[in-house]
C-alpha positions as CSV (number, residue, x, y, z in Angstrom):
1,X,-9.4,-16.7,3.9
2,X,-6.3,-17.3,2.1
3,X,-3.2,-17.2,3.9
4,X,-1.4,-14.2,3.7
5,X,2.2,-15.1,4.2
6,X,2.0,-17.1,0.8
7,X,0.5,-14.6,-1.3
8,X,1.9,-12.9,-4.0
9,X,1.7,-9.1,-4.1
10,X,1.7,-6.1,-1.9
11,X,-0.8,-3.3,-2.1
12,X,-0.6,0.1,-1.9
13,X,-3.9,2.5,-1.0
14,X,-4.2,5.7,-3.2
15,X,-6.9,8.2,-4.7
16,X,-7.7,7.4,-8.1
17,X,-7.3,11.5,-8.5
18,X,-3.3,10.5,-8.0
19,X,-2.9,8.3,-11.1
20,X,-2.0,9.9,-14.3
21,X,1.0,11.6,-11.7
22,X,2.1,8.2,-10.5
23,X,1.6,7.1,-14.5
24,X,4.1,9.3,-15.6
25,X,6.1,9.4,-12.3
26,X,6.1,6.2,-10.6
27,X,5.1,5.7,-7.1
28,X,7.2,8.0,-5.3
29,X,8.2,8.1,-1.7
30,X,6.3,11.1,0.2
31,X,9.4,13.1,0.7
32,X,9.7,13.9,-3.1
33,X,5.6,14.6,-4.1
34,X,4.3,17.7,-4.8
35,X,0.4,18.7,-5.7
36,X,-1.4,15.2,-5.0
37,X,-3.8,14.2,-3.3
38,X,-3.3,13.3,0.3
39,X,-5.2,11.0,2.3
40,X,-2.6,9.8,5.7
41,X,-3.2,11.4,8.7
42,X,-1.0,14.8,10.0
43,X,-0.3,13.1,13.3
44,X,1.1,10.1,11.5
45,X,3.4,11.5,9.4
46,X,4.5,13.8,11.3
47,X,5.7,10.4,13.7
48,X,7.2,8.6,10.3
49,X,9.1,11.4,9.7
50,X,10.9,10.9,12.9
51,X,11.9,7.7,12.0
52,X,12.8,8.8,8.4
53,X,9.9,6.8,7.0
54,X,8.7,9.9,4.4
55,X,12.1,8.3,2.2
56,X,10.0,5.0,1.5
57,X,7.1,4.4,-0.8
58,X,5.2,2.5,1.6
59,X,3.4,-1.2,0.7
60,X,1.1,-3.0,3.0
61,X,1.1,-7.2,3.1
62,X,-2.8,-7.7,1.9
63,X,-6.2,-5.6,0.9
64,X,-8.2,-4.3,3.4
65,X,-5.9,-3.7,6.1
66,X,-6.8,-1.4,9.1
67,X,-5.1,1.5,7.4
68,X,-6.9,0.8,4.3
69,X,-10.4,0.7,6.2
70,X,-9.2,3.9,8.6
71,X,-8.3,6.2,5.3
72,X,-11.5,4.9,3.2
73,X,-13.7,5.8,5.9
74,X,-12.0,8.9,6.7
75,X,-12.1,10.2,2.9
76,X,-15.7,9.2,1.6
77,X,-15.8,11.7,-0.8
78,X,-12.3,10.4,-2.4
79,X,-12.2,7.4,-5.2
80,X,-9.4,4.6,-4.3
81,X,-7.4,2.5,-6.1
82,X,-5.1,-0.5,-4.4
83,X,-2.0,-0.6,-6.8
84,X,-0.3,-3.9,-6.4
85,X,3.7,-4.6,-6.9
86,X,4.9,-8.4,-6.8
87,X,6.7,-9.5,-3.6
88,X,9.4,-11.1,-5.8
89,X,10.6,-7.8,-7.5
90,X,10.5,-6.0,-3.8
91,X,13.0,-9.2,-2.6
92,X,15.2,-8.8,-5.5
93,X,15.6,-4.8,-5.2
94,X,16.7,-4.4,-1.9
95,X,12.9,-3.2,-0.2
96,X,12.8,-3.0,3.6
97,X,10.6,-4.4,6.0
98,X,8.5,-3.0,9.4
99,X,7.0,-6.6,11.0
100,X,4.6,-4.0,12.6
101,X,2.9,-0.8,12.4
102,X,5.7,1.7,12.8
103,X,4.3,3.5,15.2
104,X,3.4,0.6,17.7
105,X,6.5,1.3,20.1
106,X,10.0,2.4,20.2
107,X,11.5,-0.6,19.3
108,X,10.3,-0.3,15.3
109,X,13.0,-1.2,13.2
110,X,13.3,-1.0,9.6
111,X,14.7,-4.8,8.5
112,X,16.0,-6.0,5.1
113,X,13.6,-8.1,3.2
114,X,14.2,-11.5,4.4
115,X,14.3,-10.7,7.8
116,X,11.9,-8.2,8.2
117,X,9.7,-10.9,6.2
118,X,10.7,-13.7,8.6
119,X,9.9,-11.1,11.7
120,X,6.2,-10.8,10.9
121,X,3.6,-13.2,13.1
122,X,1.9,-14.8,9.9
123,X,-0.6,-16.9,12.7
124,X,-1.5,-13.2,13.9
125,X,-2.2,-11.4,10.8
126,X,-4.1,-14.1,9.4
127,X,-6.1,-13.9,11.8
128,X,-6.7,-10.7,11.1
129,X,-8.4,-9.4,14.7
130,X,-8.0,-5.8,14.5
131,X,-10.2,-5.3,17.8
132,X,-6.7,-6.4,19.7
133,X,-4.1,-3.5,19.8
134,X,-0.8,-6.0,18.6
135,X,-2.9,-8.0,16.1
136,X,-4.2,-4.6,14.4
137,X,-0.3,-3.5,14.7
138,X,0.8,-6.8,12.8
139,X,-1.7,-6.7,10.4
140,X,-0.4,-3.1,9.4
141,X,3.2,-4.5,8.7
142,X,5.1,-2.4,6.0
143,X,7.0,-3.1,2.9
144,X,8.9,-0.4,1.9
145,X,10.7,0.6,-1.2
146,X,13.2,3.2,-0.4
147,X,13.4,4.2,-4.4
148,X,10.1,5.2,-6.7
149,X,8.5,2.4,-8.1
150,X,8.0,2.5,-11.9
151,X,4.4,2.2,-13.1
152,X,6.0,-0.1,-15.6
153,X,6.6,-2.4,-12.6
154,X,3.0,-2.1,-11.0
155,X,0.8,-5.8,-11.7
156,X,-2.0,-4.8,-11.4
157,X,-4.6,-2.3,-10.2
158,X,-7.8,-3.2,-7.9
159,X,-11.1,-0.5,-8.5
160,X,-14.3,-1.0,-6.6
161,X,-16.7,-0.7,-10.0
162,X,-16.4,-0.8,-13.6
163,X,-16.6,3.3,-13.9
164,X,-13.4,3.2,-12.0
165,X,-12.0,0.3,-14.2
166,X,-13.1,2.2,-17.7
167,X,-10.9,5.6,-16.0
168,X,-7.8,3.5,-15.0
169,X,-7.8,1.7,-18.4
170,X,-8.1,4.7,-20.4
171,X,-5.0,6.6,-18.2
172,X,-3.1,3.1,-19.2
173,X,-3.4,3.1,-22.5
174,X,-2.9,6.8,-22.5
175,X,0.6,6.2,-20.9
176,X,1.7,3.1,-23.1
177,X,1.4,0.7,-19.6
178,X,0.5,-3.0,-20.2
179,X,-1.0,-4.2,-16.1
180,X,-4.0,-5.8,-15.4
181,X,-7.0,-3.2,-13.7
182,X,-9.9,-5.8,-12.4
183,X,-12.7,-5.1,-10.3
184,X,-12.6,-6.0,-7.2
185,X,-15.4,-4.2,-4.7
186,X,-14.6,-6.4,-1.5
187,X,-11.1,-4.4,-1.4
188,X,-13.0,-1.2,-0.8
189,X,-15.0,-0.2,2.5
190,X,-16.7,2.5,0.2
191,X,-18.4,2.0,-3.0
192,X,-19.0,5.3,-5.4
C-alpha cells in the first residue's frame, strides 16, 4: 500500500443524494446545512459538538478509513461518493488538524496544519490495523476546514460504478465545474 503521509488529497465521505446542494453550495460545515442527507451517527455528533467540531467541514487522511467502512455499512441503502480536496490548498488556507479520532480521549486538540500534520503516527496509520483501539483512532485523524469548501476547489470525485460516474458528470456539467469523477470501486465497502 502506498504510504499515506506522502499522498496528495484528503477525502470526504457523502451520499451521492447530497451533491447538486454541495454543487451549488460548497461543502459546508454541519452547523450551517439544512435538508441533506445525513449519514454520522447521533451519539457522535452530539460529542463533536461539545468540542465545537459541527463549525468544521470535516476531511479524513485516505479512502476507506474506519469511518468510511462504519457509515457504508451502516447506510446500504445510500449511494456514496468520496470528494477529494488537495492537501496543498488545506496548508495554505489555514485548515486544522485532529492527529486522532476526536473522540478517542480528553486530551483531543484541534492543531494548525503543520503541527497537527506533524502530530499524526504515519508508522501507525499505515499500518492501517483497525482491530487495535489507538491504531483505528489514528487512522481516523481529521483535517478540518473551518470555512465551506468551494466545489470549484474539489479535485476530484471517487464513485463505486459507471452509473454513479454518468450522475456525477452530468450534475458537473450542469453546474459549470471542471474536476475529474473516476471510478474507483475499491473505495467503497458497498457496491449498488
Amino acid at each position: 500500500m502506498a504510504d499515506i503521509q506522502s499522498q496528495k488529497l484528503l477525502y470526504h465521505l457523502t451520499d451521492i443524494n447530497n451533491l447538486p446542494n454541495i454543487f451549488k453550495q460548497g461543502l459546508l460545515p454541519r452547523s450551517q446545512l439544512a435538508n441533506f442527507s445525513d449519514v454520522a451517527d447521533g451519539e457522535i455528533i452530539t460529542s463533536r459538538r461539545k468540542l465545537q467540531l459541527e463549525n468544521y467541514v470535516p476531511f479524513h487522511f485516505y479512502a476507506g478509513s474506519p469511518f468510511d467502512g462504519r457509515v457504508q455499512l451502516d447506510n446500504r441503502q445510500k449511494e456514496f461518493v468520496l470528494i477529494t480536496v488537495r492537501r496543498d490548498f488545506a496548508q495554505a488556507n489555514g485548515w486544522k488538524v485532529i492527529p486522532c479520532h476526536p473522540l478517542s480521549g480528553s486530551d483531543i486538540q484541534v492543531l494548525d496544519y503543520a503541527a497537527g500534520f506533524n502530530a499524526i503516527d504515519w508508522t501507525v496509520m499505515n499500518s492501517r490495523d483497525y482491530q487495535d483501539a489507538r491504531g483505528r483512532s489514528i487512522c481516523m485523524a481529521e483535517c478540518l476546514s473551518p470555512h465551506s469548501v468551494p466545489a470549484t476547489r474539489f479535485f476530484n470525485i471517487y464513485v463505486a460504478h459507471q452509473g454513479a460516474e454518468t450522475l456525477v458528470n452530468r450534475l458537473k456539467v450542469a453546474n459549470g465545474l471542471a474536476f475529474y469523477v473516476d471510478v474507483m470501486p475499491n473505495f467503497f465497502m458497498v457496491r449498488k
